[in-house]
Residue, then its C-alpha position, 0 to 999 in steps of 0.5 A: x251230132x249236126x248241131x255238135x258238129x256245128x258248134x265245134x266248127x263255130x268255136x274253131x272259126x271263132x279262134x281263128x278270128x282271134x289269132x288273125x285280128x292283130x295280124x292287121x296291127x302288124x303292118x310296120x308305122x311309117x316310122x320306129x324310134x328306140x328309146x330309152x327312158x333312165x331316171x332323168x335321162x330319156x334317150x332317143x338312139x335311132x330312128x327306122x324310116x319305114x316308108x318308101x319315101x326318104x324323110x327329111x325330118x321327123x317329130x318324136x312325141x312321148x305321152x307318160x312323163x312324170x307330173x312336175x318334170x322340167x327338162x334342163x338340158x338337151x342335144x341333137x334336137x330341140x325340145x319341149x315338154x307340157x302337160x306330161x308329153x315330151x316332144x322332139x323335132x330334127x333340127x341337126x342335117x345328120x339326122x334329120x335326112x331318112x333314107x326308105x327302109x334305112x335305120x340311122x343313130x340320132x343320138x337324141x336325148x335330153x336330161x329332166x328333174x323334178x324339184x323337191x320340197x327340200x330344194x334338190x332335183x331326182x328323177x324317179x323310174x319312169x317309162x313313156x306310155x306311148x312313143x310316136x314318130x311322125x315323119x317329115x317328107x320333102x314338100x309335105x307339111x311341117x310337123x304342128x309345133x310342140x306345145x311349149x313349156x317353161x324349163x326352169x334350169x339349175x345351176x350347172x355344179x363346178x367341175x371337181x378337181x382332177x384326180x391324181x393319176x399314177x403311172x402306168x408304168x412300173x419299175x421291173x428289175x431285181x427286187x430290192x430296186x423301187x419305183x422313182x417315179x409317183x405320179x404327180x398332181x397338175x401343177x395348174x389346177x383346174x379353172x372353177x367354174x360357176x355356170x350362172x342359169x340365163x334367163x329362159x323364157x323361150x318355148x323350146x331347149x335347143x341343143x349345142x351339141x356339134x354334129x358328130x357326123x359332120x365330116x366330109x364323108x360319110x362312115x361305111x359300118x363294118x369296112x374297116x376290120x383289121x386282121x393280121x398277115x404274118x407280123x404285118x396288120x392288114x385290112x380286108x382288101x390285105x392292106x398293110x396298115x400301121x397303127x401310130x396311134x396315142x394313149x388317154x386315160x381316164x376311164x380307170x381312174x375314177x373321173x369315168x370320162x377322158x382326164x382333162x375334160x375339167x378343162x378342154x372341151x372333149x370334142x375339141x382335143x379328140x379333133x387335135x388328135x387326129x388332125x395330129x396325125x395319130x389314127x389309133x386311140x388307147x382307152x384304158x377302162x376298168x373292169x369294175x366300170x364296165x361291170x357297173x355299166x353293164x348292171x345298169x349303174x352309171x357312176x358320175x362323170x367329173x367334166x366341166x360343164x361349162x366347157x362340155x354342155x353338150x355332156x350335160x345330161x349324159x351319164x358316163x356311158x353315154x358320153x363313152x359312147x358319144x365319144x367314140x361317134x366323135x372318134x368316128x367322126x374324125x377318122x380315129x380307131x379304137x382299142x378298149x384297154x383292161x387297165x385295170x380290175x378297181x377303178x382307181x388311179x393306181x389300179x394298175x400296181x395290182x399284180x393279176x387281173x383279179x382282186x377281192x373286188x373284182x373276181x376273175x369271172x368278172x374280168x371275163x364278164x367285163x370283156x365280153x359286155x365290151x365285145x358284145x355291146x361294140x360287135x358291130x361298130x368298126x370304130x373299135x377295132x381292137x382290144x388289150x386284154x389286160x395292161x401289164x399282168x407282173x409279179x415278183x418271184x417272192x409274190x402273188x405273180x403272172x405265169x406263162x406256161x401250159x397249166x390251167x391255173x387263173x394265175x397262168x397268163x397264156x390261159x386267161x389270155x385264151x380264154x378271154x380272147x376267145x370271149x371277145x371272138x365268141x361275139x366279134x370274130x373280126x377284133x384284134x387281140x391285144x396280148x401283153x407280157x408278164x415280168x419274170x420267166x423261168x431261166x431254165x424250164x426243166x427245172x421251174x416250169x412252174x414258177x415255184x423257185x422264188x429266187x431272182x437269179x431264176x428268172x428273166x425280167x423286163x417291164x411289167x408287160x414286156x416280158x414275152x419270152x413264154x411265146x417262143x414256148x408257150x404261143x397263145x393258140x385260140x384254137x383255129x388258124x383265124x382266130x389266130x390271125x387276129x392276135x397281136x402281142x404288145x409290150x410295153x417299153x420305158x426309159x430310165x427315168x422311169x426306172x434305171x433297168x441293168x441294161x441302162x445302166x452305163x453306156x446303152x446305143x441302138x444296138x446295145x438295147x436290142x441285145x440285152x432287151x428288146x430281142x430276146x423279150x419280143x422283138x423276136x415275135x416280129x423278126x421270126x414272122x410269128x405275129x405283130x407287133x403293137x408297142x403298148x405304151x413308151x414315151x417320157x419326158x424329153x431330158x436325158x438320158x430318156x430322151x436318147x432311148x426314146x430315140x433309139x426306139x423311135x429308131x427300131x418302130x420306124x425302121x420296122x413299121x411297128x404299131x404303137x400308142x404313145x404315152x399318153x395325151x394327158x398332162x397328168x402322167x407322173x413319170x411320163x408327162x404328156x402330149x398337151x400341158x396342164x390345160x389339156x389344150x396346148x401341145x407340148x410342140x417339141x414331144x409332139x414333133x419327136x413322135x411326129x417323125x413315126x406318125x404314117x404318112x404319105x406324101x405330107x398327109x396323114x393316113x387313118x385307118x377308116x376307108x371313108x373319113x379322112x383322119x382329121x384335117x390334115x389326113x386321109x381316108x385309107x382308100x386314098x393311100x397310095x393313090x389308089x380308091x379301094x372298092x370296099x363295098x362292091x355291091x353298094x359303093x357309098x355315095x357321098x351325098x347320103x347323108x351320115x349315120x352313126x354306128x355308135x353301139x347303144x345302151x345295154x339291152x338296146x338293139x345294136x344295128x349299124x345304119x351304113x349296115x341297114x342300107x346296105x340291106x335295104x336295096x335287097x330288102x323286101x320290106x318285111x322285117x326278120x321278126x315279121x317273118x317269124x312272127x307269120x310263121x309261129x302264127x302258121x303253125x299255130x293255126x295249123x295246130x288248132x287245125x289239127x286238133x279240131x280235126x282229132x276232136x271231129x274225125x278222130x275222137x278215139x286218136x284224140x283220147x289216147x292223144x290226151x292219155x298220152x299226154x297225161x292231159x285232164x280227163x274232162x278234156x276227152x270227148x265222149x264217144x257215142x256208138x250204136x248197135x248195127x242189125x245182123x246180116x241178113x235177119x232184117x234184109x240188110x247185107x252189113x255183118x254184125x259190128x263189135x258193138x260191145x267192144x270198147x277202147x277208152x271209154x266208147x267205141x265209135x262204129x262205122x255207120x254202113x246200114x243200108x236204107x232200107x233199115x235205120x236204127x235210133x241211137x237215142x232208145x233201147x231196141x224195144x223186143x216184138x212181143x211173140x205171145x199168143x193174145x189171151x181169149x177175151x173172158x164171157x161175162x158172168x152173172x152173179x149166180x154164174x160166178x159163184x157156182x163157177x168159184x164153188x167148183x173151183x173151191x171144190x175142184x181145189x179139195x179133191x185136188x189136195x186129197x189126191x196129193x195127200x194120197x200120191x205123197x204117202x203111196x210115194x213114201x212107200x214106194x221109196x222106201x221099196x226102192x231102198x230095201x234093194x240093197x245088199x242080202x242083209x237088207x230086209x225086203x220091202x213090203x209089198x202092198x196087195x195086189x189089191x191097190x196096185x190097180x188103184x186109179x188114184x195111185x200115180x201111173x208111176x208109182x203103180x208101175x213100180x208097184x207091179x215090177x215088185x210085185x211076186x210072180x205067181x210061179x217062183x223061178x227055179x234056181x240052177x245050181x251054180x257052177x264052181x268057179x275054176x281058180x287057177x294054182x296060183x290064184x289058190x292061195x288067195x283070199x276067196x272073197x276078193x276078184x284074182x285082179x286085186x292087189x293084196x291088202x297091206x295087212x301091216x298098216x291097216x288098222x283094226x278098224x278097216x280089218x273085217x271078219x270076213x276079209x282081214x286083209x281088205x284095205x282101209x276105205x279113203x273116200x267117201x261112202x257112195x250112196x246108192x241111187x235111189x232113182x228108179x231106172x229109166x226105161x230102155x228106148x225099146x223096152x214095154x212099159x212095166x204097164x205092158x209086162x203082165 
């Protein structure tokens, strides 16, 4: 039992070395990178300094890179590739600097091929078998120099031709009117440029990517939330801000990146933005791109290389999301735009949110990808749920009212916007209209007459009549306080709308269009306002609504995005010409006029970065620096970290977020903390168990019953026998050896010194026999009379038992002749033997008992029995007691001659006893009697 014992605790103690051995492997590197290895793209996102010193620099080495690959092109760091290692050095101010315990976002990567007998380049799936950071600190050592290769670089692929765009907006009067306007192709087409390969003998591919956090200031994550006070957007600090913001497209259209970007630089036009003044930028995307994004498919982005080197490389994710850094950068907010379920240009003509391409569940999915993947970068404060749900009363059309059907506005708006919230409650909600709404609900509540005489119309989008019936409720007071509703807003040359026709002035158009279809929203308190899209070409009769417009947004401060950036809006035009550089100074100065301003600057929405170079920070605004971080104010001297959201599936911590922490931070990571824990609990656990195994056998048994766990995994349970009190001088009472629960019983071992048991053998019996006498020796003439007189003893011993066998016979046959008068009596032997010594006793006693007497007794005469009168009648051979034979039923077999009436016999006969009497205790022996 020891040595079992001991091996149970050697077998414990060797699991608990087992369990605790990785724990020394837990202690965190000085530094983490997040990496990502996609076909030819390898990605670094960001790097953890985990030391409690601040880095200055860092080398990032990857081992496992596919034989034969060469790297064409990287950013945000320098690079070189030999012998299947990959390395990267910090070499950009912005992400170089680490602060201890702080994560920030490099954004570095590189694009690398391998050429194919044919003579085209691919890349295969790969992933890095090792990634290490060696970091840099101030006064310390360079880190050792990358061994260099050769990259042998292709030429870079002429840009293609810009895709024609539709417009966005559509023509919504009585339905015999048609569109006028159809988009038009640029009338410069895009500069053909062949990228000729340099000659490239250096060591290292150094990027040219533009810091994307090289402002003045440094971002703050997640200060720069929006939400809504009455039908005013504020910010946290309860700010009233005004979002004067501008629309580009290109997301939707099947370029996947910005349109234009064939010919200007990305960079460049998102800074013309906002040192324009315009503080919010409209994407529209398609649901089908984000789809694929979120498969991990990654259609091809159309740029001009050449003009953008710095998105060489990238797939169309990656330059979105590099996009919104430089947006960061510059100071500009953001709203991710459903424009349309199908990428293509003229997406937007479908009536509702969903096609056969893309089902209505993968509309939600799409927005709640974009929510999940940007929660916690404030740079996207905003999302438009879908542009310009419409539809005609004759077709497939949007509804507004209570039901639950997929075409029901107000209900995919509530359930999508609640999907947003599910993943960032601080969004705001973007709500378009519809086209029609009932004149009369009593009567068409549901849609159903396909009269246009029924219904209001408006733009497509614009129609928001159904919020006065039917306002959109996201379930709680502040949820509700992030929506915001946006109509869109046109001119005739667009479409010539009935309230255009003739004369039309400022007031005129608020009568007989904007009160009754959503200024109402902002007049009755009820939410914002944000005017979706508006703008046209400045020639008249367009250009007076656009005044009168302009007129309404600047006397009410409603929030807006203009139509568009792009050159290439048929019916619109835009902001810049063909090129996508020049502005269009006469559009820009008539929108100019309703840009927030404060004393000659423009005001952004960030409360750190200034909006461009001819902006301000919103903390500024007024005159007046807004706390926004009380407990950690920023310090201008850090150096910038990017909060750009990563690829899908990456981990999605904001820098400005992990420094913030750092302060209270106790070194310990979260998932650490987890990981101590499930080990605790799994060494209490195996305690527990080796517990049950060595002091509770029986508990751990029915454990494993319980559990319905192989039988082999029970413990044999060995027991005992415990002495009886007192029969061996111990004190202990019997213990219930004999009883067993599963398969042993253990018995508590309580024995005094004094008396010990084995548990090994059988109890061996004391043998209580008398020894035998030890036999004489017998010569050879003594044993053989000794067996002649056994020999003989033997025959005289057989004749006697022959004799006592026939005496016997004749003495039962003696003892069965006493039996009822019609038995003969026995015959008696003579006197003569009954003296016969080699007769048994017994059998001579019995013989004497039935002997004769010598004086025969004399016989009184018997007393006739008195009957009683009643009893007379009755038979006289049956006691007066007896109940009367049914003489009926009785058989002639049971009837006798001496009794008729005796009843029929219904058991078995019983014999006699042929035993002879026993003797009486005080009664002589039959030897006596004579």
């Amino acid at each position: 039992m020891q040595k079992t014992r001991i091996r149970y605790c050697a077998s414990i103690l060797l699991v608990l070395m087992l369990i605790l051995t990785p724990l020394r492997f837990l202690r965190a590197a000085d530094a983490e990178a997040n990496v990502e290895a996609n076909n030819g793209n390898f990605t670094i996102y960001s790097i953890k300094n985990n030391t409690d010193k601040e880095m200055s620099g860092w080398t990032v080495t990857i081992k496992g890179v596919p034989e034969g690959a060469v790297v064409q092109n990287a950013w945000n760091a320098s690079c070189s590739l030999s012998g299947g290692t990959l390395t990267f050095s910090s070499n950009q101010d912005w992400n170089s600097t680490i602060k201890p315990g702080e994560t920030i976002y490099v954004s570095v990567g590189c694009y690398m091929e391998i050429a194919g007998p044919d003579g085209n380049y691919a890349m295969g799936s790969w992933s890095p078998s090792s990634v290490t950071v060696t970091p840099k600190f101030s006064g310390a050592s360079n880190t050792p120099t990358p061994v260099p290769a050769t990259p042998t670089p292709i030429p870079t692929a002429a840009p293609t031709a810009a895709p024609t765009a539709a417009p966005t907006a559509a023509p919504t009067a009585a339905p015999t009117a048609a569109p006028t306007a159809a988009p038009v192709n640029p009338t410069v087409a895009p500069t053909e440029t062949t990228v000729v390969p340099a000659d490239t003998t250096t060591t290292e591919v150094v990027e040219t990517t533009p810091d994307p956090n090289a402002g003045t200031a440094v971002p703050v994550a997640g200060d720069d939330w929006l939400t809504t006070d009455g039908n005013k957007i504020v910010d946290q600090n309860g700010t009233q801000v005004w979002l004067t913001g501008i629309n580009w497209f290109g997301y939707n259209t099947g370029t996947n990146i910005f349109d234009g970007c064939w010919n200007c630089n990305m960079d460049q036009a998102l800074k013309a933005i906002a040192d324009h003044g315009f503080n919010f930028l409209r994407i529209p995307m398609s649901a089908e791109l984000v789809l694929n994004w979120k498969n991990g498919v990654y259609p091809e982005a159309n740029f001009n290389q050449a003009n953008n080197a710095e998105l060489v490389g990238m797939n169309s994710q990656q330059i979105f999301d590099y996009a919104l850094s430089l947006c960061q950068k510059y100071g500009i907010k953001v709203m991710l735009d459903i424009h349309s379920a199908n990428t293509d240009a003229s997406g937007h003509m479908a009536n509702l949110w969903y096609t056969d391409k893309v089902s209505l569940q993968d509309y939600y999915d799409s927005l709640s990808y974009l929510a999940d993947r940007y929660k916690d970068n404030d740079t996207v404060v905003a999302y438009d749920l879908k542009n310009e749900p419409h539809g005609k009363p004759n077709e497939e059309k949007a509804i507004w009212n209570d039901s639950e059907l997929d075409n029901n506005w107000k209900h995919v708006a509530e359930t999508a916007g609640n999907l947003v919230l599910d993943a960032n409650p601080n969004a705001l909600i973007m709500i378009e209209g519809i086209e029609i709404y009932p004149k009369d609900l009593t009567a068409n509540a549901d849609f159903s007459s396909t009269s246009d005489a029924d219904y209001y119309y408006n733009w497509w989008g614009a129609n928001l009549r159904g919020v006065k019936d039917y306002p959109i409720d996201f379930g709680s007071p502040e949820r509700n306080r992030q929506i915001v509703y946006s109509p869109h807003d046109y001119g005739p040359t667009v479409y010539e709308q009935p309230w255009f026709q003739g004369s039309f002035d400022y007031e005129s158009l608020k009568a007989d269009c904007w009160n009754d279809n959503w200024l109402f929203i902002h007049n009755e308190g009820i939410a914002p306002i944000l005017i979706g899209e508006w703008g046209g070409f400045m020639t008249e009769p367009n250009l007076t609504w656009m005044t009168y417009l302009r007129q309404l947004i600047g006397e009410n401060h409603l929030n807006f995005t203009f139509w568009c950036f792009n050159s290439n809006s048929g019916d619109t035009g835009g902001l810049v010409l063909d090129d996508f550089t020049t502005w269009d100074e006469e559009k820009y100065a008539f929108v100019k006029e309703v840009l927030w301003q404060d004393d000659g600057k423009f005001v952004g929405l960030d409360h750190a970065v200034p909006l461009g170079d001819n902006g301000i920070a919103l903390s500024q605004y007024g005159g007046t620096i807004v706390s926004v971080t009380p407990d950690k104010p920023a310090d201008p001297t850090d150096a910038p970290a990017e909060t750009t959201a990563l690829e899908s599936g990456a981990e999605s911590k904001p820098a400005a977020a992990a420094a913030a922490t750092a302060a209270t931070s106790s070194g310990i990571s979260a998932g650490k903390i987890i990981l101590y824990c499930f080990l605790f609990l799994l060494i209490a656990l195996v305690a527990v168990i080796a517990y049950l195994i060595i002091k509770r056998p029986k508990d751990w048994n029915n454990l494993v019953d319980r559990l319905h766990l192989p039988e082999k995994l029970k413990r044999d349970i060995p027991w005992e026998i415990v002495p009886e009190t007192g029969a061996l001088g111990t004190s202990d009472s019997v213990s219930r050896n004999n009883e067993f629960a599963g398969r042993f019983r253990p018995v508590k071992k309580e024995v005094t010194d004094e008396i010990t048991f084995s548990q090994k053998a059988p109890i061996k019996r004391p043998n209580m026999r008398p020894a035998a006498p030890e036999k004489p020796k017998l010569s050879l003439e003594e044993e053989v009379a000794r067996l002649a007189e056994e020999m003989k003893a033997e025959a005289e011993a057989h004749e006697q038992a022959a004799l006592a066998a026939e005496n016997g016979i004749a003495a039962a046959a003696a003892v069965e002749s006493i039996v009822p008068d019609t038995v003969p009596e026995p015959v008696i032997e003579p006197a003569s033997k009954t003296d016969d010594e080699e007769i048994p006793s017994i059998v001579r006693n019995m013989m004497k008992e039935q002997s004769p007497d010598p004086e025969p007794a004399v016989e009184e005469p018997e007393e006739e029995p008195i009957v009683p009168t009643w009893a007379q009648a009755m038979p006289t051979d049956r006691p007066i007691w007896a109940k009367p034979a049914n003489t009926e039923n009785a058989s002639d077999e049971t009837k006798t001659e001496n009794n008729p009436f005796a009843p029929a016999r219904k058991g078995p006969i019983k014999r006699p006893n042929l035993r002879p009497a026993a003797n009486k205790p005080n009664e002589p022996k039959s030897d006596d009697k004579q």
